[in-house]
C-alpha positions in Angstrom: 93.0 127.8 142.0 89.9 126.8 143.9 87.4 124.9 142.8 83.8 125.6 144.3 80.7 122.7 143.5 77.5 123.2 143.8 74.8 120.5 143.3 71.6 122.4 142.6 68.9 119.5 141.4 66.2 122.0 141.9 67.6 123.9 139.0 69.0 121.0 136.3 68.3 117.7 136.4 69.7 114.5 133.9 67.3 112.5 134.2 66.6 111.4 138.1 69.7 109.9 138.5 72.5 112.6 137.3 73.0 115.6 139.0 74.8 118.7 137.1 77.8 120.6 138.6 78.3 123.9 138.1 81.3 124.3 138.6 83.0 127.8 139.6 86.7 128.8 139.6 88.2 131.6 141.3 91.5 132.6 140.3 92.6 132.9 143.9 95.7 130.3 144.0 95.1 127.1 144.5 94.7 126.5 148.3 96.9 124.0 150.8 97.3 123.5 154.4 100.2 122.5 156.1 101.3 118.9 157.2 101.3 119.9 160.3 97.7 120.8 160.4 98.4 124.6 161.5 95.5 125.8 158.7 98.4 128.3 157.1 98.0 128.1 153.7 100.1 128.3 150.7 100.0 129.3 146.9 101.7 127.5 143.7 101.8 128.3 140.2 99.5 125.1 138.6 101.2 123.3 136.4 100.7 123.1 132.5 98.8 119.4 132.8 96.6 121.7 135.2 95.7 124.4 132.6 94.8 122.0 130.0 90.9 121.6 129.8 90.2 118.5 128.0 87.4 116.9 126.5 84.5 115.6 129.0 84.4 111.9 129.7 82.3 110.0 127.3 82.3 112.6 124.6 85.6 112.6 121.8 86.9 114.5 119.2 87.2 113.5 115.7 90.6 114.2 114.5 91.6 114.5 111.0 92.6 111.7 109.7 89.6 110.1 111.6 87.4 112.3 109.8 88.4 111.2 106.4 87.1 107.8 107.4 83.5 109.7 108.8 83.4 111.3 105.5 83.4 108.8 103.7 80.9 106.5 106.1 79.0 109.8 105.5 79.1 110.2 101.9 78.5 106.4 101.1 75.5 106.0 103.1 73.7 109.1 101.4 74.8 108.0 98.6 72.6 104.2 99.2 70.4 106.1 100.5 69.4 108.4 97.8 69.1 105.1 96.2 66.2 103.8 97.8 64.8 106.9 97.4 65.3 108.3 101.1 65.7 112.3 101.3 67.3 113.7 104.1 66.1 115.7 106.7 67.8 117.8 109.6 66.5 117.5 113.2 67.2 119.8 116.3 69.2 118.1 119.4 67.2 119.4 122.1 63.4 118.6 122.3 61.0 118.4 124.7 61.2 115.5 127.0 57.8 114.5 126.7 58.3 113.4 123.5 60.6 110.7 124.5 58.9 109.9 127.4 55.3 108.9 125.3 57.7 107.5 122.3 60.4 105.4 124.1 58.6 104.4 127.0 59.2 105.9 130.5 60.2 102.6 131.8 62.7 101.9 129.8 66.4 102.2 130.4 67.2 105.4 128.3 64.5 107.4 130.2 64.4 106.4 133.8 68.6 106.7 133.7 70.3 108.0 130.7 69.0 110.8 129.4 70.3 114.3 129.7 67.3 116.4 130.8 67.1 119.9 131.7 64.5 119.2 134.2 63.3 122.9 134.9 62.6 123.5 131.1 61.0 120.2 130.5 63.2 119.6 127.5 65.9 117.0 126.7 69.3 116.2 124.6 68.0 113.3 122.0 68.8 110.1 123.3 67.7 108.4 119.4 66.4 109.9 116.3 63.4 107.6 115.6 61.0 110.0 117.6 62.6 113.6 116.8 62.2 112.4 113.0 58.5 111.8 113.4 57.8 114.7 115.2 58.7 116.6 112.7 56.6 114.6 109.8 53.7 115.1 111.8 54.3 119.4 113.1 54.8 119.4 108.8 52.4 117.6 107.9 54.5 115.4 105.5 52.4 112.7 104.7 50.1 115.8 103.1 52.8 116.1 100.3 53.3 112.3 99.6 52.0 109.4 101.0 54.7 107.5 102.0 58.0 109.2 103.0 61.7 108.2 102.9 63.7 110.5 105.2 66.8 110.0 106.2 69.1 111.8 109.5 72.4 111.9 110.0 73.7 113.3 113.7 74.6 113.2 117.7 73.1 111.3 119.8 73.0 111.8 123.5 73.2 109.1 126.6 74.8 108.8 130.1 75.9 105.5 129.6 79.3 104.1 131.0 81.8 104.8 128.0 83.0 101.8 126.5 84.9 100.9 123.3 82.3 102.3 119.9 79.9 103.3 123.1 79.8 107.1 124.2 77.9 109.4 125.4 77.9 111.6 122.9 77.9 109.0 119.9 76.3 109.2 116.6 73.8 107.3 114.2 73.0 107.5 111.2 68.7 107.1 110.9 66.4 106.0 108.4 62.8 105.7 108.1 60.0 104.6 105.7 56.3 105.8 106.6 53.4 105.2 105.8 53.7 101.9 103.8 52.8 98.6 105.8 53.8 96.0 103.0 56.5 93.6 104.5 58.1 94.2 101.5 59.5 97.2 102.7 60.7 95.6 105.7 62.8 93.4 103.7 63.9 96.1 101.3 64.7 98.5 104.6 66.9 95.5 105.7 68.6 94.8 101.9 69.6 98.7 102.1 71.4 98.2 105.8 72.8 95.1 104.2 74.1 97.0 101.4 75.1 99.8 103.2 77.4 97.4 105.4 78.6 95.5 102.2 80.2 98.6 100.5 82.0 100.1 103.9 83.8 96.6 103.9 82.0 95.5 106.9 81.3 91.7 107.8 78.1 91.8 110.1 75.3 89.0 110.3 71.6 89.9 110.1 69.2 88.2 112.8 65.2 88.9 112.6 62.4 88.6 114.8 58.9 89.8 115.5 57.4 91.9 118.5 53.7 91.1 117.3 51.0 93.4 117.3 49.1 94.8 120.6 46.7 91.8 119.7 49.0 89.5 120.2 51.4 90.4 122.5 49.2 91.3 125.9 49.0 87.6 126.1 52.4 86.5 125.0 53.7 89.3 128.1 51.1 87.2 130.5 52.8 83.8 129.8 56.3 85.4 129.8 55.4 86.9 133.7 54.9 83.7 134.7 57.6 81.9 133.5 60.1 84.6 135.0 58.1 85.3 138.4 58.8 81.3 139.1 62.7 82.4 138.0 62.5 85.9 139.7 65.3 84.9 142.4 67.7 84.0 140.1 67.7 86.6 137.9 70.2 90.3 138.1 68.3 93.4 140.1 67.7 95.2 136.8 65.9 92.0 135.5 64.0 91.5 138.4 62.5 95.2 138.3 61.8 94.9 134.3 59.3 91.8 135.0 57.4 94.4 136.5 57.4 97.2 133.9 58.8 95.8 130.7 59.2 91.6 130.7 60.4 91.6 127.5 63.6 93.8 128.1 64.3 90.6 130.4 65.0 88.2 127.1 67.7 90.6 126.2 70.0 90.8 129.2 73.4 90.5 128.7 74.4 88.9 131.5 74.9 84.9 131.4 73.0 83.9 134.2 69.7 85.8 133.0 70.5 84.7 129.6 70.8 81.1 131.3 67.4 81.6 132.9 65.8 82.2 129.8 66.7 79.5 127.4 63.5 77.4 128.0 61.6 81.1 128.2 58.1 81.0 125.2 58.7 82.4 121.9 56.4 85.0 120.9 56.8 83.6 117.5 54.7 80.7 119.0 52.1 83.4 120.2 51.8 85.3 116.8 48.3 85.9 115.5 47.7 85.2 112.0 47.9 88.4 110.3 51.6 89.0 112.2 52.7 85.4 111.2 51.3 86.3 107.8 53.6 89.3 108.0 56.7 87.5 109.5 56.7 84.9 106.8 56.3 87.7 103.8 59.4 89.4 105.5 61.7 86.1 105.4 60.4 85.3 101.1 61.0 89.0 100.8 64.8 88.7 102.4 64.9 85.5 100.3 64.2 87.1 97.3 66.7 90.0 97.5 69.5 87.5 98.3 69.9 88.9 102.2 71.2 86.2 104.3 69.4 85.9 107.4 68.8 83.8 110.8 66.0 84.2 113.2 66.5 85.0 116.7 63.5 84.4 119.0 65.0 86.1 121.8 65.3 89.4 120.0 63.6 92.3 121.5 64.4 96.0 121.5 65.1 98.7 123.9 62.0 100.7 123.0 58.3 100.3 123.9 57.3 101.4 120.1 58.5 98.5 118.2 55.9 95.7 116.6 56.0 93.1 114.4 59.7 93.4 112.3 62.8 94.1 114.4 65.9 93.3 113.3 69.6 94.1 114.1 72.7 93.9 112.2 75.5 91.5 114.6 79.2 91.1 114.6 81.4 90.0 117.0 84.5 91.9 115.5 84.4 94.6 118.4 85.1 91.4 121.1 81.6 90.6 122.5 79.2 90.3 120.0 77.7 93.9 119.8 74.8 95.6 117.0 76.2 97.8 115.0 72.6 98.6 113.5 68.9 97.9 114.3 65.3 99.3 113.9 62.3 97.7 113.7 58.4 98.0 112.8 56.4 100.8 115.0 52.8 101.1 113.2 50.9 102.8 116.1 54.0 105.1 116.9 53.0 108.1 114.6 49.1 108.2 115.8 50.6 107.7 119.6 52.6 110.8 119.3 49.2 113.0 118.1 50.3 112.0 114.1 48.0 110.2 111.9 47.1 106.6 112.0 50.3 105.7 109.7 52.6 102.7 109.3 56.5 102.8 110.3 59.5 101.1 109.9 63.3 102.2 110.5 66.9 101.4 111.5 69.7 103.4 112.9 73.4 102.4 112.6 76.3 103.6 115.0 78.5 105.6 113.5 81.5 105.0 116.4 81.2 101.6 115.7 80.9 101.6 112.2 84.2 103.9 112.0 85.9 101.4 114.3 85.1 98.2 112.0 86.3 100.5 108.8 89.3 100.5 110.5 90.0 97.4 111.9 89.0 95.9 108.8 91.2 98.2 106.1 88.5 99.6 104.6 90.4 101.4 101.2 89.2 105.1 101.8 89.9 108.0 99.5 93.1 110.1 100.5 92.7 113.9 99.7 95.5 115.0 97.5 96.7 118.7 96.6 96.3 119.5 92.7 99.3 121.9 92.4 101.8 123.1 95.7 103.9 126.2 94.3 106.8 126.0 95.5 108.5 129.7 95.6 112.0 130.8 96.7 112.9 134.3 97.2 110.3 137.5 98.0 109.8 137.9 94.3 108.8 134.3 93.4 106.4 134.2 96.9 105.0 137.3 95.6 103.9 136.4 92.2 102.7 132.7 93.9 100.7 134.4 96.3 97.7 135.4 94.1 98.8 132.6 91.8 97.4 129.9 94.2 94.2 132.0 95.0 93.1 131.8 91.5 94.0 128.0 91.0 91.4 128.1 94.0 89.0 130.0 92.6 89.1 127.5 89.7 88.3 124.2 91.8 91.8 123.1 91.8 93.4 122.0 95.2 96.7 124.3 95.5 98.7 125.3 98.6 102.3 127.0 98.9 104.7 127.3 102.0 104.5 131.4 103.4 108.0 130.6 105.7 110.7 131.3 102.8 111.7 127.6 103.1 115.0 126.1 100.6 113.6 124.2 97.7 114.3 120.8 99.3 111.9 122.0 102.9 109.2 122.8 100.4 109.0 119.8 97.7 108.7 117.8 101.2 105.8 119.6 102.1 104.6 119.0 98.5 104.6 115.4 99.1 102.9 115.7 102.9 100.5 117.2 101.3 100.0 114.3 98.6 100.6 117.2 95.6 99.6 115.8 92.2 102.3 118.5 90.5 104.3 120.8 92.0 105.2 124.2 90.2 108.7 125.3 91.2 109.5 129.3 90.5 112.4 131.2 91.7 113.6 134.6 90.9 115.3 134.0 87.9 112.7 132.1 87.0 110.5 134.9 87.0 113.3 137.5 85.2 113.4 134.5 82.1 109.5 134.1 81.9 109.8 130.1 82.9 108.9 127.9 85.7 109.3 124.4 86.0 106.6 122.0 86.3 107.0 118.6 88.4 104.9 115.3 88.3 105.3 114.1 91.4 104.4 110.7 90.4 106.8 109.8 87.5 109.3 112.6 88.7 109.5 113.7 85.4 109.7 118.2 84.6 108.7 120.4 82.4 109.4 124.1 81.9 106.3 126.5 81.5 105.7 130.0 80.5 105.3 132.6 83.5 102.4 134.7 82.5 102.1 138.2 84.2 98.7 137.7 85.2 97.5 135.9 88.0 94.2 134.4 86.4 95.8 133.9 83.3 98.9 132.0 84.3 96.0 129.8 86.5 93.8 129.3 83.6 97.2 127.6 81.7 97.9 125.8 84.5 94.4 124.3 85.1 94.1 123.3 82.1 97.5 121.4 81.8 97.1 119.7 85.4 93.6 118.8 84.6 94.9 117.0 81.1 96.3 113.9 83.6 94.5 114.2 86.7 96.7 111.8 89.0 95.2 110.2 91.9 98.4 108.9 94.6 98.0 105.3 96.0 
């Protein structure tokens, strides 16, 4: 089988750096030439690891027993959500890259190198949710119905980032976002709700706070900062180095221990605050206080994005090895009017979901393990006959049923009553059917009970719901 590559950046383009492969196979054979360099070539049959397509580097699948822990991550977080009064709304993958661009910042990591543009159409796979969310409270007009709005996303996320443990490139957050109220209140109660969130998945994290300022404030915090890192330029990585330029900021957050070295003596731009932002700062912290959310300040805090002022915040643990976020979000009050929107305060967070569902794990979270209601277990055509439309109405009921189709013995099939975590287990034979009786197992205290066979299917289900729902067992 040959394999054919052609690199056409004229047609598709992620982002300036990644080139797209189209790749082409011809089911020719796979092609060989001889050691002896004579240019004859050969044919062989590829092997099975060869036919296996598998997933794309960076992007994984979520397996079953995986996705009981998502659903549940899922579940839970609507669930505090709807608390605080958030509503959720559902947001395309692809928009147009402009948005980004104007929202994140082009120089900024995620647009300069990690997002996955389709260069010729001008539109892109959403790197974050913050600015697809708002585009669509501003094309709706949302702020028209009410005047401040509570949404809430849930999706996939899309970066070219080296994939790393709880880091892919197709990952997922879950997103929310408060609008149009500028009270630093909210800032705290946003916070208390990631806190909460975190508290009942079983998940240890710290909280560390800062603030961005305002663009009053900050134009002359950036000056100060330039200085202090021009006189450190040579010291610092090449990334660093180029961000002093574009985005100085960015610099206080580098990973890497000789730039976060450089930067130890570096000005706070809590020193640099203007009234109404240290006003705002210390309202947050009473706020936190007040709700009980433990907190620290970290004055080296910045984020990723150009949007962000005043409140930013991330949620820390070092449970993953290197201390990594889990969750963050900030304060972005000129965002909205920026992006052609009214002239409306923000404030939102987004949590990892990879991450999240790896600290579930690591930490036994107790999760909820789906059990089966009733498995019928029938032996002989007669028995699998009248349990066939049997289990369809104990469906149509909202019970959880299921029954083996392969003619199994009895002892094959109460196994596959306890894989399948059955609550009871109805056993019926044919001369169970000739005497009108089946018998009824609990699979939990092993104790039986005969039952009357009813000839028809909804009826006998009816009899049956009722008497399974009378002790509803739930297996450890």
């Amino acid at each position: 089988m040959a394999v054919y590559t052609i690199i056409t950046p004229d047609r598709l383009d992620f982002s300036p750096i990644i080139r797209v492969n189209f790749i082409f196979l011809f089911f020719c054979g796979r092609c060989r030439f001889s050691r002896r360099g004579q240019g004859q070539e050969t044919s062989s049959t590829p092997t099975e690891e060869e036919l296996k397509i598998k997933a794309i580097n960076g992007f994984k699948d979520i397996l079953p027993e995986e996705a009981v822990r998502w659903r549940f991550m899922e579940e839970k977080a609507r669930d505090i959500f709807g608390r605080f009064g958030a509503r959720e709304i559902r947001l395309p993958i692809l928009e147009k890259t402009e948005l980004f661009a104007r929202s994140i910042g082009e120089a900024t990591d995620i647009v300069e190198k990690e997002m996955y543009t389709f260069a010729d159409k001008g539109i892109t796979m959403r790197p974050e949710g913050t600015a697809s969310l708002l585009r669509a409270f501003i094309e709706h007009g949302l702020h028209v119905q009410q005047p401040v709005q509570r949404l809430y996303t849930i999706g996939p996320m899309f970066r070219h980032e080296r994939p790393q443990k709880g880091r892919l490139r197709q990952f997922h957050q879950m997103d929310v976002e408060v609008i149009g109220a500028p009270e630093p209140a909210v800032d705290a109660e946003l916070m208390a709700m990631g806190r909460m969130l975190l508290d009942e998945l079983g998940i240890s994290a710290s909280l560390e706070i800062n603030s961005l300022g305002c663009p009053d404030c900050r134009p002359g915090f950036r000056s100060r900062l330039i200085g202090f890192l021009e006189n450190r330029r040579h010291r610092l990585c090449q990334d660093c180095r180029r961000r002093i330029d574009t985005n100085p900021l960015r610099v206080l957050d580098c990973k890497k221990p000789d730039c976060r070295a450089q930067v130890q003596e570096a000005p706070s731009i809590l020193d640099a605050l203007c009234d109404p932002c240290r006003d705002h700062f210390a309202a947050v912290c009473r706020g936190l206080e007040a709700l009980g959310v433990d907190h620290g300040v970290n004055r080296f805090m910045v984020r990723g994005l150009d949007y962000y002022t005043r409140t930013t915040f991330e949620f820390i643990t070092g449970d993953l090895g290197a201390q990594a976020a889990i969750g963050a979000g900030g304060r972005y009050d000129g965002l909205i009017e920026q992006l052609g929107g009214p002239a409306l305060p923000g404030i939102g967070f987004a949590m990892g979901m990879e991450r999240l569902a790896l600290l579930m794990e690591q930490q036994e979270t107790p999760l909820p393990r789906p059990a089966t209601d009733l498995f019928v277990a029938a032996l002989g055509e007669k028995a699998a006959a009248y349990a066939f439309p049997l289990v369809h109405e104990l469906r149509r009921l909202g019970l959880s049923a299921a029954m083996d189709h392969s003619g199994r013995s009895l002892k094959a099939q109460m196994k596959q009553a306890g894989r399948t975590r059955a609550n009871y287990t109805l056993i019926i034979g044919d001369n169970e059917l000739e005497q009108q009786e089946a018998i009824l197992r609990d699979m939990a205290t092993r104790k039986q009970e005969s039952v009357a066979l009813q000839t028809d299917a909804a009826e006998q289900a009816h009899l049956l719901a009722l008497r399974v729902r009378q002790n509803v067992i739930v297996h450890p």
